[in-house]
N, C-alpha and C positions, 0 to 999 in steps of 0.2 A: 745578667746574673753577677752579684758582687764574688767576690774573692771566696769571702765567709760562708757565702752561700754554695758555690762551689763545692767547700770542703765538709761542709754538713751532709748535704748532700752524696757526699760518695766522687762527685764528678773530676776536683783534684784528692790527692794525698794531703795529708795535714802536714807534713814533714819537708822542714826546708834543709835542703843540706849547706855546708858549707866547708870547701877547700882552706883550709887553712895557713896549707903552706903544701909544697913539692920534693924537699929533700928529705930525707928518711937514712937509717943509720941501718939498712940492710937495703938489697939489693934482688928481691925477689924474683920468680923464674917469671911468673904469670901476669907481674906488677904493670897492671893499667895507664901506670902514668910513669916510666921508667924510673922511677924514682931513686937515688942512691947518694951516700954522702956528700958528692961534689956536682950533682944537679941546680941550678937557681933554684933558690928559695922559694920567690914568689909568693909571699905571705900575705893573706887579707889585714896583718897585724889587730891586736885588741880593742882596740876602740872600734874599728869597722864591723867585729864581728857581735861587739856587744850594740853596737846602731842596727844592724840586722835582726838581731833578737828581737829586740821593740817592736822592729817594723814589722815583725811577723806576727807577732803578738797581736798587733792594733788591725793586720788585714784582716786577720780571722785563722790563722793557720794552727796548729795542735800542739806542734813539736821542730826539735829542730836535732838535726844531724851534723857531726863533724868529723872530719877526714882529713886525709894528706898524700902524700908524706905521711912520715909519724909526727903527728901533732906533738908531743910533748917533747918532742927536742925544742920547742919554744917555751922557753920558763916561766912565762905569763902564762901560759895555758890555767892552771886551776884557776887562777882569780879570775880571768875570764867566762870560763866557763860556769864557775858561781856566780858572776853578774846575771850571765845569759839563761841561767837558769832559773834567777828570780822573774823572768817574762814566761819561760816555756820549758818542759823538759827536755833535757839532752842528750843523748848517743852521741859517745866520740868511740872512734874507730881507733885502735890502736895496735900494733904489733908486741907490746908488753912485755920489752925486752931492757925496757931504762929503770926500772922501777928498783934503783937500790934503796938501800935504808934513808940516804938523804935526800933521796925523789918521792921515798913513799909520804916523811913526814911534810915535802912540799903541797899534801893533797889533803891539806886539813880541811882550807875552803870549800873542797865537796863534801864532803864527810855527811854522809848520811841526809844528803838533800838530794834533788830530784835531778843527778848526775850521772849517764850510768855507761859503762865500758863497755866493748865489743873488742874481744883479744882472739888474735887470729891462733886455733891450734890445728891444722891438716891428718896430724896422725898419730895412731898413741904409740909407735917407736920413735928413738930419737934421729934414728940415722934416715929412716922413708920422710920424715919429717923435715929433717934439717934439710935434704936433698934439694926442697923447693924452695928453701927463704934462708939461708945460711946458717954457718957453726953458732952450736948452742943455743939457738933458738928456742927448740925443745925445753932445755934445763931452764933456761932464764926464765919461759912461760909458767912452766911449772911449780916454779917457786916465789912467783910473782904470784898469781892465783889466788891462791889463800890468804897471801898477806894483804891483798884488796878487800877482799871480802871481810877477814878479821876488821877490818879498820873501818867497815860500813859500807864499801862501795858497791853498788849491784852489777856482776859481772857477768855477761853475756859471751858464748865461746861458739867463734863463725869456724867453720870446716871448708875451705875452699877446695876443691875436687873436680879430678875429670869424671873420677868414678869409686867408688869404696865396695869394697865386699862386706855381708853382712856378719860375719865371725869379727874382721878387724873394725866396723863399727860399733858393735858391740864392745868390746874393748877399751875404744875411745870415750862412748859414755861413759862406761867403769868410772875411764880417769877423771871425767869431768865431773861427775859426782864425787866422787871420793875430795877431789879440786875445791866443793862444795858450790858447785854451779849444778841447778834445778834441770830439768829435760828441756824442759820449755824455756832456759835460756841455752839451749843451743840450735846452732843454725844450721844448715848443709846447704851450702850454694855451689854452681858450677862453675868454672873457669869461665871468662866471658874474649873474646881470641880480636880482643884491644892490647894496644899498649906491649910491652916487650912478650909476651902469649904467643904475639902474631911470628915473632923469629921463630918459635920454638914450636911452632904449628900445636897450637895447647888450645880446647875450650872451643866454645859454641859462638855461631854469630848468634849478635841480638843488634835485629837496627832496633829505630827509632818505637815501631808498633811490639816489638817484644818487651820493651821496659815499660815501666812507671812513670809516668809523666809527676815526678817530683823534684821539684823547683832548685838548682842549684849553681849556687854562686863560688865563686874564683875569682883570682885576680885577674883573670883576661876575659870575665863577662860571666853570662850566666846560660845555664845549661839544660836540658829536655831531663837528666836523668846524674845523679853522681857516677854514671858509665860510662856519661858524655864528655868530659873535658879532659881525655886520653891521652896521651903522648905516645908517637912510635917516632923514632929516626931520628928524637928530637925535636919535633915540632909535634904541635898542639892541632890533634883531631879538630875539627870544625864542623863535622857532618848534623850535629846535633846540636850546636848554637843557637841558641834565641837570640841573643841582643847583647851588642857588647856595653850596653847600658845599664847597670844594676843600681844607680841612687833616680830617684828612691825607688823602694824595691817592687810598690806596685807597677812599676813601668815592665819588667821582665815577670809578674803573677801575673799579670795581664797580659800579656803576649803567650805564653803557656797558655791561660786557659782560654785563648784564642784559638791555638793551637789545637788542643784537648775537643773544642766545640767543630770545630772541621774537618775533623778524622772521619773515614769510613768506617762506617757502623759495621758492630764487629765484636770479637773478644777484646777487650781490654790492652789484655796481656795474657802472652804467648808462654812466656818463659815465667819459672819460679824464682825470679833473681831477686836478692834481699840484700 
């Protein structure tokens, strides 16, 4: 079974993710990959991740995902991601807290192409909010929001949670609408108890059979799931490594759906993790 076939099929995800980079300009409670202003970088830098694009394009895959760290403390990000996006559509994952008036007009090269945000907002107070991802986070998101979507960009708003009551979800929709982000761009995922979570006893296990087996690449190889390539204590989880070989990139699509084809027969997936 080729790649292409694979993902027509149902058997992979269409969706290639891609690690961008590791430092990030907050230091979150739950953050998967410890990530905080004076972490290595660890960037796949722009040219690589626009040579990934292609290659995802040409195995047969749908889309493509991007993460970090906060991506856009790399200032190449839009032009990249408008390369990457004339191969495949995009999701970059973002915290949505850089976005002044000279980063907004940085983001002309997306403008209204097939580029689209995923901004983390946990809670419609500011203080239950900032609690888990730092000061002003709240404000910043909130006023970043509208001025994405004013300027064309499709904004998607993740809820990361151990658990929400349904009066303060309620609420949070409110804000995300009012925000002018749709139902159905908002997400509610759980803490997953990787990465700095595990100090703080936060979030569910998920091995390897409770994720998506969708293909994701880093700078230290490529991965079973973007849950996989984790950091606790400073070093780089491994439990879920495919191959520290990702050129070219059918070498690690091909070892996943190696992967994928010897699993015991079964659900899928366990967990609703997005």
């Amino acid at each position: 079974m080729t790649i292409a076939e694979a993902v027509a099929t149902g058997k992979l995800p269409g969706r290639v993710w891609l690690y961008a980079n590791y430092h990030c300009n907050l230091a979150c409670v739950y953050c998967l990959t410890e990530s905080a202003p004076g972490v290595p970088r660890r960037e796949l830098g722009h040219e690589r991740m626009v040579e990934i694009a292609g290659e995802a394009a040409e195995l047969g895959f749908t889309d493509l995902g991007v993460t970090g760290g906060e991506p856009f403390l790399l200032m190449w990000l839009p032009e990249a991601l408008a390369e990457m996006a004339e191969q495949l559509p995009v999701l970059v994952l973002t915290n949505g807290t850089l976005f002044t008036p000279k980063r907004l007009e940085r983001l002309e090269p997306i403008r209204g192409g097939r580029v689209a945000m995923q901004i983390s907002l946990d809670r419609p107070d500011p203080d239950a909010n900032d609690e888990m991802r730092g000061p002003e986070n709240f404000r910043k998101v909130v006023d970043a929001v509208p001025r994405l979507v004013e300027r064309g960009v499709r904004v998607r708003i993740a809820t990361t949670v151990e658990s929400i009551e349904d009066a303060e979800l309620d609420r949070l929709c409110a804000l995300h609408r009012a925000l002018g982000v749709p139902d159905e761009d908002h997400i509610i995922r759980p803490i997953v108890h990787r990465g700095r979570a595990v100090d703080h006893d936060l979030g569910v296990t998920a091995g390897q059979y409770d994720l998506p087996a969708e293909l994701t690449i880093t700078a230290d190889g490529a991965f079973w799931s973007p849950f996989g390539p984790t950091v606790h204590g400073g070093l780089l989880d491994t439990d879920l490594l495919i191959t520290r070989t990702t050129r070219p990139l059918s070498v690690p699509a091909t070892a996943l759906l190696g992967l994928v084809e010897n699993r015991p027969p079964g659900d899928d997936v366990t967990l609703n993790i997005r």
